[in-house]
Backbone bond lengths (Angstrom), bond angles and torsions (degrees), N, CA, C in turn:
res aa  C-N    CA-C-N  psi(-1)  N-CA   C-N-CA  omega(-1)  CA-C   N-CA-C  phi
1 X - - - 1.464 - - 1.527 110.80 -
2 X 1.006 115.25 -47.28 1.715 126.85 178.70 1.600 100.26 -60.01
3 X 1.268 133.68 -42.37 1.308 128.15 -170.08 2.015 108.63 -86.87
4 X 1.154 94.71 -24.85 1.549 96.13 158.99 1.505 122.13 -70.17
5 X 1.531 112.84 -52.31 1.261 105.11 164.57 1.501 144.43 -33.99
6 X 1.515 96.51 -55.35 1.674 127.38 172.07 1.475 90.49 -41.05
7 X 1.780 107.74 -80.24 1.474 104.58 179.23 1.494 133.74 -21.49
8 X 1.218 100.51 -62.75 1.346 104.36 161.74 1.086 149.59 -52.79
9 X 1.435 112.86 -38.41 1.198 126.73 159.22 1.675 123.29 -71.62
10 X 1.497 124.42 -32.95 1.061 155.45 179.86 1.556 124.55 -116.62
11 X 1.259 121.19 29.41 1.521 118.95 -178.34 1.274 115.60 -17.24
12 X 1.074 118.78 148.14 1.498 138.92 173.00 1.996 90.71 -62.68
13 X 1.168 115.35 146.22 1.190 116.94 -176.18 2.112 100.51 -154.42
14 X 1.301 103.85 142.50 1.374 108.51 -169.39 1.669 104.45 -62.05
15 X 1.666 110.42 148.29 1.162 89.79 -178.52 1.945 119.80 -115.77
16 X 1.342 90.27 54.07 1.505 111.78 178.96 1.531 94.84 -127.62
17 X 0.753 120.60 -58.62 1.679 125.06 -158.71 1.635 120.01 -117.35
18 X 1.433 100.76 8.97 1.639 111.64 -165.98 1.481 137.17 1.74
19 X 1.657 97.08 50.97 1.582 127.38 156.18 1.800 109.05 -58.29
20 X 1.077 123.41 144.85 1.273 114.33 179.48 1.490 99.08 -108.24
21 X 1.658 83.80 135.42 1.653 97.90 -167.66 1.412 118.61 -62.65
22 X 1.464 126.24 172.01 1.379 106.59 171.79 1.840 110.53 -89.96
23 X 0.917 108.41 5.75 2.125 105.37 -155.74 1.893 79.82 -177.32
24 X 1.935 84.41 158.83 1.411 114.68 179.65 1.546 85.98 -66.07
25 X 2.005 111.18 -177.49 1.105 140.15 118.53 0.865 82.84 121.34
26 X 1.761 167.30 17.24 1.213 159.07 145.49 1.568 131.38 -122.83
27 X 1.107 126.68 129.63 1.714 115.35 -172.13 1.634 111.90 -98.66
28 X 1.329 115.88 24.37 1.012 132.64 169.14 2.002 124.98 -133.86
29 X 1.039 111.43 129.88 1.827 112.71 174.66 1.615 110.61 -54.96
30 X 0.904 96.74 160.65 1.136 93.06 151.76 1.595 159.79 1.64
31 X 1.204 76.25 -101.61 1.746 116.74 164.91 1.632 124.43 -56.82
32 X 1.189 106.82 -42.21 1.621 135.55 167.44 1.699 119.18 -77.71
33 X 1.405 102.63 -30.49 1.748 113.91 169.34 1.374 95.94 -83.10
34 X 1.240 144.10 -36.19 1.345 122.73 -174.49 1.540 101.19 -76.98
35 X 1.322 108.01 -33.68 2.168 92.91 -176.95 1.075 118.93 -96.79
36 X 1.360 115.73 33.88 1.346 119.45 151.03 1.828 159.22 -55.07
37 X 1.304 101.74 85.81 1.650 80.91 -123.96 2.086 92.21 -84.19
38 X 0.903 98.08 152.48 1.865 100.29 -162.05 2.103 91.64 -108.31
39 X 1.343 88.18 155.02 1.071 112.14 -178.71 1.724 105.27 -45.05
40 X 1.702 133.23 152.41 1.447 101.79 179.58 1.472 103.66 -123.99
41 X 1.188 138.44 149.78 1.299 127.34 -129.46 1.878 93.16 -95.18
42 X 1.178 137.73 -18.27 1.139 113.96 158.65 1.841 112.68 -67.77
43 X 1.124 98.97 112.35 1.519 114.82 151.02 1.357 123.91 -164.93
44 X 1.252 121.31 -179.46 1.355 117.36 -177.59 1.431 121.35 -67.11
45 X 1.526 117.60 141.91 1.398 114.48 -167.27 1.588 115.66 -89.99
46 X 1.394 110.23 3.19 1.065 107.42 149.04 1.447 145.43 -61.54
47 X 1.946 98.42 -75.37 0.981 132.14 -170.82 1.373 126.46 -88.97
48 X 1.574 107.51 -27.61 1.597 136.38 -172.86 1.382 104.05 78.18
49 X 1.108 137.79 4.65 1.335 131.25 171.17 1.431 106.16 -40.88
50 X 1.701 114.46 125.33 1.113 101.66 -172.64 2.034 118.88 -92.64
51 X 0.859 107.12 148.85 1.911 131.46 -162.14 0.926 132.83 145.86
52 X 1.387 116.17 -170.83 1.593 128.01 169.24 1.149 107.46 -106.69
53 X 1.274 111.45 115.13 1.713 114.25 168.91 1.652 116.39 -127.68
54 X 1.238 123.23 157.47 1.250 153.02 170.41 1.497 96.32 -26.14
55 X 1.696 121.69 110.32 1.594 105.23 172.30 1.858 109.85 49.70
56 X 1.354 111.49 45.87 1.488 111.29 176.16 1.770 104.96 28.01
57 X 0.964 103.13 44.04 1.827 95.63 159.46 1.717 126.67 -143.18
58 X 1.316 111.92 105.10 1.529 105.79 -179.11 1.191 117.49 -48.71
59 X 1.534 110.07 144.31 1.338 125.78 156.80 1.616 126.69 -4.90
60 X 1.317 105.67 -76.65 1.331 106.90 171.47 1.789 111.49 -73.87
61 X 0.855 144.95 -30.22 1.402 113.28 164.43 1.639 112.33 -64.45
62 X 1.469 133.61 -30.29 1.038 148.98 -139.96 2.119 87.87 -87.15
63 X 1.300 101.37 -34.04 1.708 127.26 -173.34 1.807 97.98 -70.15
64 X 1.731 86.10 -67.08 1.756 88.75 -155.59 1.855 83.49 -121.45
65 X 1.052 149.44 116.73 1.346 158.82 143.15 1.466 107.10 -31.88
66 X 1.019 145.61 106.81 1.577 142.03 164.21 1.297 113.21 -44.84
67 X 1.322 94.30 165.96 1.595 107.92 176.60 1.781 115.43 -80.39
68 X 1.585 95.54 -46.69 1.758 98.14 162.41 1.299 129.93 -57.39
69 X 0.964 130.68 154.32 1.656 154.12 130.96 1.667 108.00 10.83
70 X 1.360 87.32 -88.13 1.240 120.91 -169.13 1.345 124.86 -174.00
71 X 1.117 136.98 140.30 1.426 148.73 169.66 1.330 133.75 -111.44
72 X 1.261 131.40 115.59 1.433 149.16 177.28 1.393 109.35 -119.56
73 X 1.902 95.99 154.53 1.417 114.60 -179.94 1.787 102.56 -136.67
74 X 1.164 155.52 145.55 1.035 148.27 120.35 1.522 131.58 -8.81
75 X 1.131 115.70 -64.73 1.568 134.20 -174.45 1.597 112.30 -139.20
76 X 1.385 104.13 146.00 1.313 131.20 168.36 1.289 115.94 -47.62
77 X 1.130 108.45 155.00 1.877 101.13 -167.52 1.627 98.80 -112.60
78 X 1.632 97.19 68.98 1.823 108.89 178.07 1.166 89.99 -124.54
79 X 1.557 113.73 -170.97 1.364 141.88 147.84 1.786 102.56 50.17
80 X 1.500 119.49 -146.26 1.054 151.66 -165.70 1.584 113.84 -47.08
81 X 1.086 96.21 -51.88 2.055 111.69 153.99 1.161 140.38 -30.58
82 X 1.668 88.36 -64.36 1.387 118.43 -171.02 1.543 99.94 -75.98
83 X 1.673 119.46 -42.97 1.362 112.96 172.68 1.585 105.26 -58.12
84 X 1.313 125.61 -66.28 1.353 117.53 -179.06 1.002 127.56 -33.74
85 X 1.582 137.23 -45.94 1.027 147.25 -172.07 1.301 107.14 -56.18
86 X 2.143 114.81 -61.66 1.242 125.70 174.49 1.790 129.15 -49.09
87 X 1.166 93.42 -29.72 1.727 120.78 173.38 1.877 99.19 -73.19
88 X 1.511 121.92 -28.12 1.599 98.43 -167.46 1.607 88.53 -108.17
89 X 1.171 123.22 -9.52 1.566 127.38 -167.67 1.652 105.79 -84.24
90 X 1.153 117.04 -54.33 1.589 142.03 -147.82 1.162 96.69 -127.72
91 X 1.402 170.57 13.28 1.229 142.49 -167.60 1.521 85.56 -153.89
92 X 0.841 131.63 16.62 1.889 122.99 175.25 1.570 100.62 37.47
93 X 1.697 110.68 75.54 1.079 132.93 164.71 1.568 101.89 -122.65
94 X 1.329 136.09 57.57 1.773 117.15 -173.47 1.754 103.79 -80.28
95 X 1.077 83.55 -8.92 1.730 75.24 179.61 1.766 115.38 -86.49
96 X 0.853 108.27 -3.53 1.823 131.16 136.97 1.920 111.40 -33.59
97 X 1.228 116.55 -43.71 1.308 116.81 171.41 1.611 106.91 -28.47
98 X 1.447 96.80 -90.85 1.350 128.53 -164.47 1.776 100.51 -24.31
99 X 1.254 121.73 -86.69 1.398 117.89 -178.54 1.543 113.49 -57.82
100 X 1.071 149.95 -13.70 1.733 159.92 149.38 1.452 83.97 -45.91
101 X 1.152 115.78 -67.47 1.750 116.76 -142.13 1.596 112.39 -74.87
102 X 1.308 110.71 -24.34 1.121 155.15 145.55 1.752 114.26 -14.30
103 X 1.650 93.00 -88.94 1.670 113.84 171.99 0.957 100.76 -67.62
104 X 1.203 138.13 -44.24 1.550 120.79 -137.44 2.067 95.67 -84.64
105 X 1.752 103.32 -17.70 1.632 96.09 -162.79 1.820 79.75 -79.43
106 X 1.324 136.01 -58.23 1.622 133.02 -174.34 1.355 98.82 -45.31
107 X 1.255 153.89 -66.78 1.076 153.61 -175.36 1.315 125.60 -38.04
108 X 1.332 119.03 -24.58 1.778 135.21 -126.59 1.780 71.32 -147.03
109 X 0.826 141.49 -4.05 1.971 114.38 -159.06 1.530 105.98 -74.10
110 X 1.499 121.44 -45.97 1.288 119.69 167.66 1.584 132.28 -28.23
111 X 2.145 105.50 -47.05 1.160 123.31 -146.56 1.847 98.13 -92.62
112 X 1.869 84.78 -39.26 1.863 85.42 169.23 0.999 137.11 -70.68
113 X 1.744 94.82 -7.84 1.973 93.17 168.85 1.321 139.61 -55.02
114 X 1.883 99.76 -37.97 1.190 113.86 164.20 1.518 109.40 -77.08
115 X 0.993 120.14 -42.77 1.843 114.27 -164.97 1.270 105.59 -66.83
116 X 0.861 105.01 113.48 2.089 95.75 175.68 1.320 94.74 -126.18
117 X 1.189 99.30 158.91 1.613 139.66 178.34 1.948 124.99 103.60
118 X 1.111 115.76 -174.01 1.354 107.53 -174.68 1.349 101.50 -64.17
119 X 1.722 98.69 160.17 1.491 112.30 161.59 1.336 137.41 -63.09
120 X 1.347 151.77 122.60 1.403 126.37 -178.76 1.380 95.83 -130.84
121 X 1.290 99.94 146.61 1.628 109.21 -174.50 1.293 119.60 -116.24
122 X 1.706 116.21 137.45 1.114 117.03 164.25 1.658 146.95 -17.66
123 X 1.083 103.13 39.48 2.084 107.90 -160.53 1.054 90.58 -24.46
124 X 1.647 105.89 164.21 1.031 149.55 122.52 1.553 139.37 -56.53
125 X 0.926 139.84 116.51 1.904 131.47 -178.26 1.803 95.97 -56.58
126 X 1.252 87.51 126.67 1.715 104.07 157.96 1.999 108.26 -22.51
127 X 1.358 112.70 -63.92 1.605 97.03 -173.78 0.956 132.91 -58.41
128 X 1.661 114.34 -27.96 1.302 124.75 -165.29 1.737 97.13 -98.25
129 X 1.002 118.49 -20.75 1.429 123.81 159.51 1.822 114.03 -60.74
130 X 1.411 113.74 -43.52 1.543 97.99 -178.37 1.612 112.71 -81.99
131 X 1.884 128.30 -7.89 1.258 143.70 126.85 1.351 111.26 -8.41
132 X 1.274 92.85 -96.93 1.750 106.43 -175.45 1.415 131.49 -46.88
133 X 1.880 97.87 -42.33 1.592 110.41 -152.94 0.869 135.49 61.04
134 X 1.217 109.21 -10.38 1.914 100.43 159.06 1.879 99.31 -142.25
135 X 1.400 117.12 166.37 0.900 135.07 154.26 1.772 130.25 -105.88
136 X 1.578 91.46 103.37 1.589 106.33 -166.44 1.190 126.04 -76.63
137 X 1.853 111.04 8.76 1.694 105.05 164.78 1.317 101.45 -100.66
138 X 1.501 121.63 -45.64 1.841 116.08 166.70 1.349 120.75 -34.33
139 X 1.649 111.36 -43.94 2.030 114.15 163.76 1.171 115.87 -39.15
140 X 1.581 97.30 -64.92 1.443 128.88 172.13 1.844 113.68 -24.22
141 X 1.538 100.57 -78.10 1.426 95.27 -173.06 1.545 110.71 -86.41
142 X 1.141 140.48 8.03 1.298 144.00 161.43 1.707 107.49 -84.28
143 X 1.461 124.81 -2.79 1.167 133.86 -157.68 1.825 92.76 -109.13
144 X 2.068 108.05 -43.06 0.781 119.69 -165.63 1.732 122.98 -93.60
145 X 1.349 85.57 -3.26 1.928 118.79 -177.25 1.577 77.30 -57.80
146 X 1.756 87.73 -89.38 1.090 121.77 -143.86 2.099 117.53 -49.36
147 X 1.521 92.77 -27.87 1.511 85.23 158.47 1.407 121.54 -96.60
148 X 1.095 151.21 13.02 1.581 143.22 165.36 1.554 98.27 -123.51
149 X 1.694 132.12 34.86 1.313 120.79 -175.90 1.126 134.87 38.46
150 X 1.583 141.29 42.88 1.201 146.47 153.01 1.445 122.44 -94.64
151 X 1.123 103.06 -172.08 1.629 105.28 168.25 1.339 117.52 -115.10
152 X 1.646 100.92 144.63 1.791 103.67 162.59 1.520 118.43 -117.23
153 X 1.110 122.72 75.19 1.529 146.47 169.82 1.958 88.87 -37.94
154 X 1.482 102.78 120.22 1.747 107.53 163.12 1.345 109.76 -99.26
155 X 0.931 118.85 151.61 1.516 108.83 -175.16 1.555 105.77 121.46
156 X 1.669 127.49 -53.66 1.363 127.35 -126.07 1.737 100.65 -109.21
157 X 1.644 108.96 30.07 1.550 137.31 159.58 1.364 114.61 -156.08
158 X 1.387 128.91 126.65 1.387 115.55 170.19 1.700 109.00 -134.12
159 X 1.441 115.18 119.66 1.836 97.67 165.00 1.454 104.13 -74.10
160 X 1.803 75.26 134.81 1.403 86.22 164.33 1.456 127.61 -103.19
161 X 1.397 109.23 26.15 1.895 115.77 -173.24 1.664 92.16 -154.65
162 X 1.339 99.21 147.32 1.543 117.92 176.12 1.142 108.96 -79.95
163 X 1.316 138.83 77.40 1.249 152.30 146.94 1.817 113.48 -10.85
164 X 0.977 102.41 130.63 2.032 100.75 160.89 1.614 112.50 -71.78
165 X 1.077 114.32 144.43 1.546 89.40 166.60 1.002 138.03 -96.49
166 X 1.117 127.38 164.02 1.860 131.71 -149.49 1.282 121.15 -76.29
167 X 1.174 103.29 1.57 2.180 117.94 -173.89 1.854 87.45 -81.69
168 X 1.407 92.93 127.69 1.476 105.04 168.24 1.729 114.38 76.02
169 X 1.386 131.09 21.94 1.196 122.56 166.13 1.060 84.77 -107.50
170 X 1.329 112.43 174.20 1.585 146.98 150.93 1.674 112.36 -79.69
171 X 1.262 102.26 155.22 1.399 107.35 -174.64 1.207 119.75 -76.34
172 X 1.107 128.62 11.06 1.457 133.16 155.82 1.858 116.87 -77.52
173 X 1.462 99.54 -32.98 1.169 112.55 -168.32 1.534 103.43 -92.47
174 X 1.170 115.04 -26.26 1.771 117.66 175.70 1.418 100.22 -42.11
175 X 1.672 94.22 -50.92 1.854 107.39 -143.65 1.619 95.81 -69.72
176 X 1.246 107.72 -40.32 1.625 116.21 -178.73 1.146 102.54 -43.21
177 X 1.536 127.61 -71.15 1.248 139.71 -157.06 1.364 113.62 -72.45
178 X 1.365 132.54 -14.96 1.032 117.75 -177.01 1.776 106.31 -115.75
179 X 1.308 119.59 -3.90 1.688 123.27 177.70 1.135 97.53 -35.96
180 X 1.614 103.94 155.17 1.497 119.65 151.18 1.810 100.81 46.67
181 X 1.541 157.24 -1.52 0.917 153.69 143.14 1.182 151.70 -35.57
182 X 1.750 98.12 -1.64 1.323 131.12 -166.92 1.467 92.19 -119.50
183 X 1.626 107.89 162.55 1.379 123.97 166.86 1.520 118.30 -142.93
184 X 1.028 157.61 162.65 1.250 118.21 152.31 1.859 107.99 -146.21
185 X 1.071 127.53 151.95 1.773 121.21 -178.36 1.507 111.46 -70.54
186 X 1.381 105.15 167.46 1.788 120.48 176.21 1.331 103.57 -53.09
187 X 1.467 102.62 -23.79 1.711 89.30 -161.49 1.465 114.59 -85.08
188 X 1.158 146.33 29.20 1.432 166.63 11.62 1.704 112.71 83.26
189 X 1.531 93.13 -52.65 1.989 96.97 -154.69 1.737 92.96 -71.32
190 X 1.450 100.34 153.50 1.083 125.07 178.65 1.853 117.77 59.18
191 X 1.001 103.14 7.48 1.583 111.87 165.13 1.296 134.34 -97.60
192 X 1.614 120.63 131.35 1.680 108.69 167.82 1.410 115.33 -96.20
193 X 1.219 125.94 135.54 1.211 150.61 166.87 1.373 146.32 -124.18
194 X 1.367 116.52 153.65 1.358 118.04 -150.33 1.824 102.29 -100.10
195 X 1.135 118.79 108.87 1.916 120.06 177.41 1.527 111.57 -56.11
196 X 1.042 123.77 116.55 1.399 94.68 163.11 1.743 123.44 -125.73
197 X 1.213 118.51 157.96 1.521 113.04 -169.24 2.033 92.05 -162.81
198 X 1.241 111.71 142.63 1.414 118.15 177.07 1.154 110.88 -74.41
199 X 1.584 145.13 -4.97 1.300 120.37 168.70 1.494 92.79 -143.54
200 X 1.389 123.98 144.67 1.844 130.87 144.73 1.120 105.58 -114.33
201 X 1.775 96.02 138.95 1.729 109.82 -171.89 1.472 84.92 -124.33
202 X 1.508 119.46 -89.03 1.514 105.86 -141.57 1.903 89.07 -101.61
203 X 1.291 101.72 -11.81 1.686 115.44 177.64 1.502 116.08 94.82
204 X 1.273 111.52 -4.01 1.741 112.42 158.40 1.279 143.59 -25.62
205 X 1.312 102.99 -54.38 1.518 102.97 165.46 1.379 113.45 -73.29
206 X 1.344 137.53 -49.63 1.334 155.00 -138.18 2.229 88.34 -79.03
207 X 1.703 97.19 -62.61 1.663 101.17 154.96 1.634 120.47 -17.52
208 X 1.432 109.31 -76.88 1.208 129.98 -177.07 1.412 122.57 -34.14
209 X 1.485 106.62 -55.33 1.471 141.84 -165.19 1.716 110.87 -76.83
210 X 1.822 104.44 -41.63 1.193 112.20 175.62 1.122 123.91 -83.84
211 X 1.802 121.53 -12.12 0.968 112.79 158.15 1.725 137.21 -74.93
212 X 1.766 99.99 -31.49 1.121 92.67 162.57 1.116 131.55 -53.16
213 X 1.528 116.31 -68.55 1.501 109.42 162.44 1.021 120.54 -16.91
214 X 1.657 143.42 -70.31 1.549 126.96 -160.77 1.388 105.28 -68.55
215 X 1.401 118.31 -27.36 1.302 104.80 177.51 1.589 146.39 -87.37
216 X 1.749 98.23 13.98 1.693 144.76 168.85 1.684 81.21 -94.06
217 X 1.416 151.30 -22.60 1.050 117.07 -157.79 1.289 144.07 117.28
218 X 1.448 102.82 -24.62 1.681 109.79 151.18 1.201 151.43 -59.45
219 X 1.062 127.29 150.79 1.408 98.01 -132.86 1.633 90.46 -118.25
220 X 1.736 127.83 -10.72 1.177 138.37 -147.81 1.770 99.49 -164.41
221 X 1.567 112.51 132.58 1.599 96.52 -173.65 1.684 94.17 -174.96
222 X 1.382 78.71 86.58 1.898 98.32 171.95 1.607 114.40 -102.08
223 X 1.480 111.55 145.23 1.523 115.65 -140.99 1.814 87.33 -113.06
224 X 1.486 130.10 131.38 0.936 132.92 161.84 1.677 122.54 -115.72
225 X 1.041 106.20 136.82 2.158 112.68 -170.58 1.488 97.01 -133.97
226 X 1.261 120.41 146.91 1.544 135.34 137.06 1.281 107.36 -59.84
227 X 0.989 170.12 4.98 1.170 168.99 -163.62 1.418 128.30 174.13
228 X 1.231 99.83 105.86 1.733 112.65 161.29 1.460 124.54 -69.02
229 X 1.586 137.14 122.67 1.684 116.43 169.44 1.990 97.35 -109.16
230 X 1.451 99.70 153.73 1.110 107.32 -164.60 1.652 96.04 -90.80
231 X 1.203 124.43 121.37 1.647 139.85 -166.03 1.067 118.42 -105.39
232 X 1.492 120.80 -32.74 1.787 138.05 -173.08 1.279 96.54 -112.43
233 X 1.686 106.38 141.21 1.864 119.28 166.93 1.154 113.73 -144.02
């Protein structure tokens, strides 16, 4: 009765375009589920960069090999997504988690078979955290725990420097800005784990992050996103 109410009082509403849906079972309308545009299965089997490359491996992994596993996204970082994403990131929507965290574990079931271990999420720096008030990849993977049964341990990544953010550098300047920016605790060693952050572009931070980790001790560190952006042409 209480969850009917809510409804009622609070319709379920899309979470790209916040049309209110007609019926449960989707976090998208309509209109916005059809332009969805999904990851496309040629890309690199590393990175997911999407194309055709040489022995399935882009350029830049093919250059510099990452520190991760491997990295996957579901969908392209266009359309309906990309609004959602911007809507749970920027618009003081955190309650955006829940249905994100949602798709992304149905979406992702293949990729988590191999990835095992808890979730750890992309932090945020403390300042830009008392900004926001919340931190929307910790939502994120506590969103994403909790539907495929894992854990999201907080704590077990922290930046330790206020980073610029990565919109509008070049990839020289990503890498700059985000070195050495990572930290991560003991409680780390001997574990594989899954990164998580809502978008990979050129993979800089995600780089950054995975190295700390292995170098706390992990032993395994595959990178998961809602969103892929296409970086190479």
């Amino acid at each position: 009765m209480l969850t009917a109410l809510l409804d009622l009082l609070y319709p379920p509403a899309c979470i790209a375009c916040a049309r209110v849906l007609s019926g449960p079972g989707s976090a998208f309308c309509e209109s916005c589920d059809t332009a969805l545009e999904r990851l496309p299965p040629a890309c690199c089997r590393t990175c997911a960069e999407p194309g055709t490359f040489p022995a399935d491996t882009c350029p830049r992994c093919r250059a510099a090999p990452p520190p991760f596993t491997r990295a996957w996204a579901p969908f392209a970082h266009e359309g309906p997504i990309a609004r959602a994403i911007h809507r749970f990131k920027y618009e003081d929507h955190p309650e955006l988690a829940a249905p994100l965290g949602a798709l992304l574990a149905g979406e992702a079931r293949r990729f988590l078979t191999d990835a095992t271990g808890p979730v750890v999420a992309l932090p945020l720096h403390t300042h830009r955290f008392r900004q926001r008030q919340y931190d929307q990849a910790q939502l994120l993977a506590g969103a994403l725990a909790k539907a495929s049964g894992r854990e999201a341990p907080a704590g077990w990544l922290e930046r330790t420097r206020d980073t610029r953010r990565q919109v509008g550098l070049s990839e020289a300047e990503r890498a700059a800005n985000v070195a050495t920016a990572f930290r991560a605790p003991p409680e780390v060693a001997g574990r594989s784990l899954v990164l998580l952050d809502d978008v990979f572009t050129t993979g800089a931070t995600a780089r950054a992050a995975a190295s700390a980790l292995l170098a706390a001790g992990a032993v395994r560190v595959d990178v998961l996103t809602l969103a892929r952006a296409f970086t190479l042409t």
